[in-house]
C-alpha positions as CSV (number, residue, x, y, z in Angstrom):
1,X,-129.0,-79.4,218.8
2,X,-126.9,-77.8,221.4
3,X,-124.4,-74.8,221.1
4,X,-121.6,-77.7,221.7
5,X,-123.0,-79.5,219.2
6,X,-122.6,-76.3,216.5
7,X,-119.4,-75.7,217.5
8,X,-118.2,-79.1,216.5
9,X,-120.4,-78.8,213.0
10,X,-119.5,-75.6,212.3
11,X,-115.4,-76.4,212.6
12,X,-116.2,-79.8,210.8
13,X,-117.5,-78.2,207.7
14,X,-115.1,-75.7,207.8
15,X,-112.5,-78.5,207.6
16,X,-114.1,-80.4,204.8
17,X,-115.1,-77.2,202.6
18,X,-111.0,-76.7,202.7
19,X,-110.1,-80.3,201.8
20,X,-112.8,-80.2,198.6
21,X,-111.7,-76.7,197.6
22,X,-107.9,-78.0,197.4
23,X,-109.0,-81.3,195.7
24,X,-111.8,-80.0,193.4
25,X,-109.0,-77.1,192.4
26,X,-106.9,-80.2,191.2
27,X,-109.4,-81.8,189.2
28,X,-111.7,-79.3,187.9
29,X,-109.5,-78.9,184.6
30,X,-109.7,-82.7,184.0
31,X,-113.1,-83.4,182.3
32,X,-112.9,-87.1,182.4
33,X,-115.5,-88.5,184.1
34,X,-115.1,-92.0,183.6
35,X,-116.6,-93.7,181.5
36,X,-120.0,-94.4,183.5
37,X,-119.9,-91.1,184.1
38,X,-120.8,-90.0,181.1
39,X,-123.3,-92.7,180.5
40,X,-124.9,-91.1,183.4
41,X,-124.7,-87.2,181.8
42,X,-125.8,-88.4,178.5
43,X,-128.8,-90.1,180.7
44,X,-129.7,-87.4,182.6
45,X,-129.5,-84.7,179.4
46,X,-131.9,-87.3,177.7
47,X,-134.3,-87.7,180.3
48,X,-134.5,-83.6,180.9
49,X,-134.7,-82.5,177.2
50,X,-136.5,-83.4,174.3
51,X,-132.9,-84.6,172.9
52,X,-133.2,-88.3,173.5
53,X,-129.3,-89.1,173.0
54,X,-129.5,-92.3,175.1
55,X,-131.8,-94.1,177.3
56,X,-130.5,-97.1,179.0
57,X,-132.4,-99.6,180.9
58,X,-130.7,-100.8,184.0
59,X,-130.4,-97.2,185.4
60,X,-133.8,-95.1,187.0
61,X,-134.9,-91.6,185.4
62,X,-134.8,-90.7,188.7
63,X,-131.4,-90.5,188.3
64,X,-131.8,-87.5,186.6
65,X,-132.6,-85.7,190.0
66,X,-129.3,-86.3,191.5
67,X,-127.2,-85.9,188.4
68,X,-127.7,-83.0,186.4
69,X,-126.8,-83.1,182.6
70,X,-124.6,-80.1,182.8
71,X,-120.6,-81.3,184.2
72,X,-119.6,-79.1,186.4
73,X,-122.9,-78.9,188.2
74,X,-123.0,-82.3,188.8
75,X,-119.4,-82.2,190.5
76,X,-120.3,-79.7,192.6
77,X,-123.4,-81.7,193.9
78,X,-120.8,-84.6,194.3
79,X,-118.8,-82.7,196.6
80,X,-122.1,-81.7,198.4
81,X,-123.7,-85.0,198.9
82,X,-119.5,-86.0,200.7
83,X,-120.0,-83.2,203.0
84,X,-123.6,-83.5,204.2
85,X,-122.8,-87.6,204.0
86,X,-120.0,-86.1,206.6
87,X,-122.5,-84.2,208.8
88,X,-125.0,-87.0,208.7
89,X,-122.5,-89.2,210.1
90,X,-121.1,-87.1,212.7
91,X,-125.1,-86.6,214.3
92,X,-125.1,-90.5,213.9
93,X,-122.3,-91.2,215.5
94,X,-122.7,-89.1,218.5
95,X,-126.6,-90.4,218.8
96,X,-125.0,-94.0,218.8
97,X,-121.8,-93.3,221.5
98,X,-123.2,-89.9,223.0
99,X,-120.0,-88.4,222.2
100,X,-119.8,-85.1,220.4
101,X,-116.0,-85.6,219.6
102,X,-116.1,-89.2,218.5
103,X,-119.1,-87.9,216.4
104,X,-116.8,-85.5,214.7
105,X,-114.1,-88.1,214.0
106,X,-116.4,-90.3,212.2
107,X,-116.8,-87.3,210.0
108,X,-113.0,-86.8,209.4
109,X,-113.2,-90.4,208.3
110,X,-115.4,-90.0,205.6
111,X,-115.2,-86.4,204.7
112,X,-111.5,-86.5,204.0
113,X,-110.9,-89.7,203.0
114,X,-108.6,-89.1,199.7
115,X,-110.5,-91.9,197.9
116,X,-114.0,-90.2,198.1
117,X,-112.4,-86.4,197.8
118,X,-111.4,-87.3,194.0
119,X,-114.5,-89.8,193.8
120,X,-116.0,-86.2,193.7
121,X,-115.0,-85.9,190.3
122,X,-117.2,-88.5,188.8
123,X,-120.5,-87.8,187.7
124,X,-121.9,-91.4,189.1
125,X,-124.5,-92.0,191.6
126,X,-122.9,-93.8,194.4
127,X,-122.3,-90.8,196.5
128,X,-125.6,-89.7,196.3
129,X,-127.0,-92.8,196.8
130,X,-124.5,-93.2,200.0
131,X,-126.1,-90.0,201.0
132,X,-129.6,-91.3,201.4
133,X,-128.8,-94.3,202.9
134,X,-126.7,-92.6,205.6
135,X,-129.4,-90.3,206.0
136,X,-131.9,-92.9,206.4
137,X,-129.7,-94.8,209.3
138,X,-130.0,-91.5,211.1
139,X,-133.7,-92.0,211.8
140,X,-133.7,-95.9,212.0
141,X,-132.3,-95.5,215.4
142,X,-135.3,-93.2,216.4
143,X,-138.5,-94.9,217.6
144,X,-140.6,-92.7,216.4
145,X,-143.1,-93.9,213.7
146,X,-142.1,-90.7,211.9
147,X,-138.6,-91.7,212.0
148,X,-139.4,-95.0,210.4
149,X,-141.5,-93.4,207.6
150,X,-138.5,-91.2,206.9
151,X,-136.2,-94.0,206.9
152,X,-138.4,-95.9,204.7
153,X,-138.4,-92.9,202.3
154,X,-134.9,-92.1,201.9
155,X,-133.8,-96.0,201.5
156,X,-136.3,-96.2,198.7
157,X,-134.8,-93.3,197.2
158,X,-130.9,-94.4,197.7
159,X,-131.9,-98.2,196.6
160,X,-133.6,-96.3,193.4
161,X,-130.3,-94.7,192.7
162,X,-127.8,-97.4,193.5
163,X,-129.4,-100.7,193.5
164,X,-126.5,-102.6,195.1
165,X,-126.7,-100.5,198.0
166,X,-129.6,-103.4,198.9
167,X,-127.1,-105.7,200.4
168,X,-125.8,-103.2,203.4
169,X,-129.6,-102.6,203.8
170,X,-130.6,-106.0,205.0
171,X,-129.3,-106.5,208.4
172,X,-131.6,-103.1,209.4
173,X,-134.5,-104.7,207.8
174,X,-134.5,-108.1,209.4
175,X,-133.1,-107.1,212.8
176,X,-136.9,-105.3,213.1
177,X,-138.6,-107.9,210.9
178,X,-140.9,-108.9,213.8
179,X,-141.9,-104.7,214.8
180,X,-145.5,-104.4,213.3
181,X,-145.0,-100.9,213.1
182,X,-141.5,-100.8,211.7
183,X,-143.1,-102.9,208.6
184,X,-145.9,-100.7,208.0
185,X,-144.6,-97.1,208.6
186,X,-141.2,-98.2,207.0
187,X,-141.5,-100.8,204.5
188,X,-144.5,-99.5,202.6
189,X,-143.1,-96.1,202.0
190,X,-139.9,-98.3,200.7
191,X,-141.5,-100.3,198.5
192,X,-143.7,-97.5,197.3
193,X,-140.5,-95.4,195.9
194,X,-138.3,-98.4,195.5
195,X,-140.8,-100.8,193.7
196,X,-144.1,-98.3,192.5
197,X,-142.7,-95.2,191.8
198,X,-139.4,-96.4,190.3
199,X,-141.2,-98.5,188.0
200,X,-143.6,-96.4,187.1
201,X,-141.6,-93.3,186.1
202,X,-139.4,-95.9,184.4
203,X,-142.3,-97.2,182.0
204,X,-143.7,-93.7,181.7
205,X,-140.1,-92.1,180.1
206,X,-139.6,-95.8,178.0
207,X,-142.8,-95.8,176.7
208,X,-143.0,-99.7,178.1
209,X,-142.9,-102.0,180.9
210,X,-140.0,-101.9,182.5
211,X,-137.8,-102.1,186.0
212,X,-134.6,-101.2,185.7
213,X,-133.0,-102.5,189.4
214,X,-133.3,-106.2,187.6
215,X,-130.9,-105.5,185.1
216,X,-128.7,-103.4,186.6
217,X,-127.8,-106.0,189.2
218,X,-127.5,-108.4,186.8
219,X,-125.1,-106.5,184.5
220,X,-123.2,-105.2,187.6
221,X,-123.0,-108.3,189.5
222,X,-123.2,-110.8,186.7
223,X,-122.9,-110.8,183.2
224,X,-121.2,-107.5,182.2
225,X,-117.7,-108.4,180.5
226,X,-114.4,-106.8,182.4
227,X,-113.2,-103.7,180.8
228,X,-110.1,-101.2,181.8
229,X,-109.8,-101.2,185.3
230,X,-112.9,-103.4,186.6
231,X,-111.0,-106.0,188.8
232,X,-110.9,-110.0,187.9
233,X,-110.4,-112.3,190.5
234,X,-110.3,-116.1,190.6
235,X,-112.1,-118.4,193.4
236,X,-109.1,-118.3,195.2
237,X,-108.7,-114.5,195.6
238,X,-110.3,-113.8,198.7
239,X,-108.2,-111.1,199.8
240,X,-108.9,-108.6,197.2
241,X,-111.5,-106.4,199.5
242,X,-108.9,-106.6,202.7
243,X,-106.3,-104.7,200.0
244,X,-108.9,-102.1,198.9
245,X,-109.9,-101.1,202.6
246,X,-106.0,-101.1,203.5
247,X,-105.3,-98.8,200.6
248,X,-108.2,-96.9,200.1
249,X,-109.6,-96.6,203.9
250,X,-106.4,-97.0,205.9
251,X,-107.2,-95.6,209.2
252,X,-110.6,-96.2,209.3
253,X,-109.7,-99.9,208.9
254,X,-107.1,-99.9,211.5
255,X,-109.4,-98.1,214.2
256,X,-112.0,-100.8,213.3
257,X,-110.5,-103.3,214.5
258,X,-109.9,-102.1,217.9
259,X,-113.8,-101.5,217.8
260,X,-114.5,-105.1,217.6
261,X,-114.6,-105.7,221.1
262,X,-118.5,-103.9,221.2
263,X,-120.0,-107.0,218.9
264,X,-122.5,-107.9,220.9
265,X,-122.1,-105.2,223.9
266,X,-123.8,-102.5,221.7
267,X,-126.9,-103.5,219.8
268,X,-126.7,-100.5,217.4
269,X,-123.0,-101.6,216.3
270,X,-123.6,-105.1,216.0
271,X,-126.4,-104.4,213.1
272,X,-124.0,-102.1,211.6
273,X,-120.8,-104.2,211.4
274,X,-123.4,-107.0,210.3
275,X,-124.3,-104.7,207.7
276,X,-120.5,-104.3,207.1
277,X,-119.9,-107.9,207.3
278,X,-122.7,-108.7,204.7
279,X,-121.4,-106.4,202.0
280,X,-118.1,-107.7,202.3
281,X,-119.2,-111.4,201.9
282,X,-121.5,-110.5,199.3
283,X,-118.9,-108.7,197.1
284,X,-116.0,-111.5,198.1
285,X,-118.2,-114.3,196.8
286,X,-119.6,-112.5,193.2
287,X,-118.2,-113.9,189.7
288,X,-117.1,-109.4,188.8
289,X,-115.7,-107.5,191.3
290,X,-115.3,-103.7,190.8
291,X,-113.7,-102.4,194.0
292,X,-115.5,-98.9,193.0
293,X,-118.9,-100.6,194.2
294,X,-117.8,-102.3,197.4
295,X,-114.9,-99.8,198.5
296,X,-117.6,-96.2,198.1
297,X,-119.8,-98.5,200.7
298,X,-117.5,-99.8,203.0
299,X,-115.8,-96.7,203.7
300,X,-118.7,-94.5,205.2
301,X,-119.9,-97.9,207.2
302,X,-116.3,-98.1,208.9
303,X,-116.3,-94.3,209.0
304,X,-119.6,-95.4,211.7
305,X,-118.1,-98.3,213.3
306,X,-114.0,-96.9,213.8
307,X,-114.8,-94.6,216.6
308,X,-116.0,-97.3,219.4
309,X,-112.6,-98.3,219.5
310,X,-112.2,-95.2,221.5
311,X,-115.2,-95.2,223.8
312,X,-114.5,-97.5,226.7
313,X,-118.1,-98.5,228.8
314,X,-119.3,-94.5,229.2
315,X,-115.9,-93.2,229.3
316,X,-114.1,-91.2,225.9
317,X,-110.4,-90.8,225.7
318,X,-110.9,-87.4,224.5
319,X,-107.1,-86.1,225.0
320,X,-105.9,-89.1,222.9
321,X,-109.0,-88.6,220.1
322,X,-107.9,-84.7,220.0
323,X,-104.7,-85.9,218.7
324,X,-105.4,-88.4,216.4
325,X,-108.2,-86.1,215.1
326,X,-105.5,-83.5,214.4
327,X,-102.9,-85.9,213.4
328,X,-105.0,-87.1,210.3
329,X,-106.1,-83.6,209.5
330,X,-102.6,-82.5,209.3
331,X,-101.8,-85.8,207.9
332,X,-104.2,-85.4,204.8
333,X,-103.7,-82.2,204.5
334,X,-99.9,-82.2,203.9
335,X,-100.9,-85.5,201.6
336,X,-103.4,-83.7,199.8
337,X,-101.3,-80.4,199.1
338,X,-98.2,-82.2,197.4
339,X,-100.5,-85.2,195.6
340,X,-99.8,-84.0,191.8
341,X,-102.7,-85.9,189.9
342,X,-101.3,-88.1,187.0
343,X,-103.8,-86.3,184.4
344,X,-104.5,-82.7,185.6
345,X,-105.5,-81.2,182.5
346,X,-107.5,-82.7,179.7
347,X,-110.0,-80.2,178.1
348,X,-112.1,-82.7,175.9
349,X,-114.7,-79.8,176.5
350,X,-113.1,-77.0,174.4
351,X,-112.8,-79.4,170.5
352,X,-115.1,-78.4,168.3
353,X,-116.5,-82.0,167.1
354,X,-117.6,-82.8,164.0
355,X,-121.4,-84.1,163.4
356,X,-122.0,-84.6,160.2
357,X,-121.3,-88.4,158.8
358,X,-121.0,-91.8,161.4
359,X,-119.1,-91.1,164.3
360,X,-117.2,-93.5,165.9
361,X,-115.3,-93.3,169.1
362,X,-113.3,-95.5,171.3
363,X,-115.1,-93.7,174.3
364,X,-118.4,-93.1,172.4
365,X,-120.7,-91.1,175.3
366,X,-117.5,-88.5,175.4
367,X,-118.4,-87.5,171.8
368,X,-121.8,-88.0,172.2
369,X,-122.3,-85.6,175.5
370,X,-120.0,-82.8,174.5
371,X,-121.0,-83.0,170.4
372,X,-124.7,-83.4,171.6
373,X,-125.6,-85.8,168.7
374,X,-125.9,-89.7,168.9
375,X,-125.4,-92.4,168.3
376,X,-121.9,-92.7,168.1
377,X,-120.2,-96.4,167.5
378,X,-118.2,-98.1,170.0
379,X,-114.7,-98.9,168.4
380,X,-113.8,-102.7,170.8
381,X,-110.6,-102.9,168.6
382,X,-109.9,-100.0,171.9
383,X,-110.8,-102.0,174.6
384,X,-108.6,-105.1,173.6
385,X,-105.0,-104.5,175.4
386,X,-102.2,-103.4,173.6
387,X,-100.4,-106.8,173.2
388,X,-103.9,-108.1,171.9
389,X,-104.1,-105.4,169.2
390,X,-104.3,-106.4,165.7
391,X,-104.6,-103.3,163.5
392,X,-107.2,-105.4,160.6
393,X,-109.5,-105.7,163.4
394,X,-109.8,-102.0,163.8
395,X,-110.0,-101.7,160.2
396,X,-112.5,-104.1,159.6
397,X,-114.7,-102.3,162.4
398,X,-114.2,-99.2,160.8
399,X,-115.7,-100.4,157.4
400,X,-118.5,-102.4,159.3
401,X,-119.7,-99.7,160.9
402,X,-119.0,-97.7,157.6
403,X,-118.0,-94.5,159.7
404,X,-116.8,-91.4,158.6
405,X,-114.7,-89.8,161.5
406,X,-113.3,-91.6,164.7
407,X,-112.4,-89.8,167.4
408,X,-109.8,-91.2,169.8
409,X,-110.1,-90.0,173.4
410,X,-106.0,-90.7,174.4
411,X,-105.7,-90.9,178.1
412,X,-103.9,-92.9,180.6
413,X,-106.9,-95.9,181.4
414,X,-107.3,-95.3,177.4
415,X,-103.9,-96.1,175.9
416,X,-102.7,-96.0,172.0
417,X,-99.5,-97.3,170.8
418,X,-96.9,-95.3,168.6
419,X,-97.1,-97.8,166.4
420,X,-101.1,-97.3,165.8
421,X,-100.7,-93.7,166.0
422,X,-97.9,-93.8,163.1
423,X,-100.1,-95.9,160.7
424,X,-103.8,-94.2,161.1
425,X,-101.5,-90.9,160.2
426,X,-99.8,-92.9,156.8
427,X,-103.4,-94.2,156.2
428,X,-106.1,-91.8,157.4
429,X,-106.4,-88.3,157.9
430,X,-105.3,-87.4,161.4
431,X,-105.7,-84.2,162.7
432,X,-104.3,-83.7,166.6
433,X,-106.5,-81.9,168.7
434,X,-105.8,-79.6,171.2
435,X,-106.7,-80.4,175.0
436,X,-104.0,-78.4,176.5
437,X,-102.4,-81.6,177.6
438,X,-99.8,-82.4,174.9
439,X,-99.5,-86.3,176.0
440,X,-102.9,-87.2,175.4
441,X,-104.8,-85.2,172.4
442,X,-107.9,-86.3,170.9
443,X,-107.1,-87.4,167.8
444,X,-110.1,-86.7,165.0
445,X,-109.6,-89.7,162.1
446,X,-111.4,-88.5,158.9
447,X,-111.9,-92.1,157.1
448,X,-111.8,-91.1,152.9
């Protein structure tokens, strides 16, 4: 690495560490997760202690690695994996156009992109598994047999933590399908952590056969019912992933398509816009769409392929690139300082839950992570909309499930209606408790 080449890294991370210390700063008194997200804490604190809270099937022990039981922690290594996912693509993008400054733009792309900045505050494992991946791109473009080893390793790894992220992976494996030593130095150390070790590990912590990429690409892709704000689309919907790269990766998307004209110029973007072109067909052609799983890839793909639009034969417009590298800096930044989040504060960390008796929940692995006791029933009556509520239903779920305190987690994606609220109070005991967010308390139902 040259002295140039540290100069750009070093003002790059300074940029980012400023971007993730204003948005983490506007976040980090929210403890909502999402609701995965706390699947994946509960996970990870089950696999790590003797306190087996929850073990779920279609997701890796591995997992465990990358997301840490403990919150906080876990964000922290969220905003990590976005800026090294940054750095990775600035060295790939300036071994691909042999420009340090179009490298660094790439990096702006992804590293500042508001979408992935507050995708910092989920505990889920598509950043880390973006991480790898981008990682592993960096030495597919070596042709060293080293490189293809290490490629082969850290693709295992990022397919063991995000399954899905398979379909980008494609293109790079058949465009070398026919290089002996690409299969053996590459492919064999990705089926070994992808296939062997993930399934071993797996059957070692369940106590039984079992591979857990099957049925988390069946439940993701296929079968899982739509709940809160998972996207539905009909057959006829085919513009639903052009509207989440407009709103989510605007200027990414917009420099992309100046790119364009290097298809088939430039090997090394035509496999990656193939790549690109592959996820998007995959995900516009899939019964469920979650715009979470296509939009957290697409992003750092474009974030590779938007700088060719400025590299013309050998030739970089590097006064016009300074100023569009400084006009979305200022741009975000400005953006970022005067974005008020909608739920800034909601200490769900700070109740002291009950544990004694069933515990229900309309967001059971909340209760279950921070009250450290399981299980905890699911309360659907929750998940139905508010026009499709019918208060016996919640009632007779309640009784069926015989349980003794419900907790309900109120919260914008989680809503309650005045009405509901005024009758559990005439019928129930309902005490409101304190989250230092007076629109949405917990509210701790004690069933006589």
């Amino acid at each position: 690495m040259t002295r140039k080449d540290r100069l750009y890294l070093i003002f790059l991370i300074a940029c980012l560490l400023i971007f993730i210390f204003v948005t983490y700063s506007k976040y980090k008194d929210n403890k909502y997760v999402t609701w995965d997200g706390y699947v994946y804490l509960v996970y990870s604190k089950s696999v790590l202690t003797q306190n087996k809270l929850f073990l779920d099937s279609i997701r890796s022990p591995l997992l465990s690695l990358v997301i840490p039981p403990h919150l906080e922690i876990a964000r922290i290594m969220n905003c990590a994996y976005l800026l090294i996912s940054s750095v990775v693509i600035f060295l790939l993008v300036k071994k691909l156009t042999g420009s340090e400054m179009l490298g660094f733009l790439g990096g702006i792309l992804i590293g500042i992109n508001p979408y992935l900045l507050f995708f910092t505050s989920y505990t889920l494992s598509d950043l880390p598994a973006i991480l790898f991946f981008l990682t592993g791109l960096l030495f597919y473009f070596d042709k060293e047999k080293k490189s293809n080893t290490l490629t082969g390793i850290l693709f295992g790894f990022s397919f063991v933590f995000r399954p899905d992220i398979a379909i980008p992976m494609i293109p790079f494996f058949l465009f070398k399908i026919k290089d002996r030593s690409f299969l053996k130095f590459c492919i064999i150390p990705f089926i070994s952590i992808a296939l062997v070790l993930n399934f071993l590990v797996s059957s070692l912590i369940f106590g039984k056969l079992i591979y857990p990429p099957l049925q988390f690409l069946l439940v993701n892709f296929v079968t899982e019912k739509m709940a809160f704000n998972t996207q539905t689309t009909s057959y006829s919907d085919y513009s639903w992933f052009l509207r989440n790269l407009v709103n989510f990766n605007t200027i990414a998307t917009f420099f992309l398509l100046f790119s364009l004209r290097w298809l088939r110029k430039d090997k090394n973007y035509t496999i990656i816009f193939l790549s690109f072109l592959l996820l998007t067909l995959v995900h516009l052609f899939l019964p469920k769409i979650d715009s979470r799983i296509y939009v957290t890839k697409a992003i750092p793909l474009t974030a590779i392929l938007a700088p060719f639009a400025f590299k013309w034969k050998k030739k970089v417009e590097k006064p016009l690139v300074v100023f569009i590298i400084l006009g979305i800096i200022i741009f975000h930044l400005l953006l970022l300082l005067n974005y008020n989040p909608p739920l800034r504060i909601w200490r769900i960390d700070q109740i002291e839950y009950k544990k004694e008796g069933t515990i229900c929940s309309n967001i059971p692995f909340v209760y279950i992570y921070f009250a450290d006791k399981a299980p905890c029933h699911l309360l659907s009556y929750f998940q139905l909309p508010l026009e499709k509520r019918n208060i016996t239903f919640l009632l007779k779920e309640i009784k069926v499930n015989h349980c003794n305190y419900v907790y309900i987690f109120t919260h914008p994606d989680f809503p309650i209606a005045k009405e509901e609220f005024e009758y559990l109070s005439q019928t129930f005991n309902v005490k409101i408790l304190n989250t230092r967010n007076n629109l949405y308390p917990v509210l701790e139902v004690e069933i006589f």
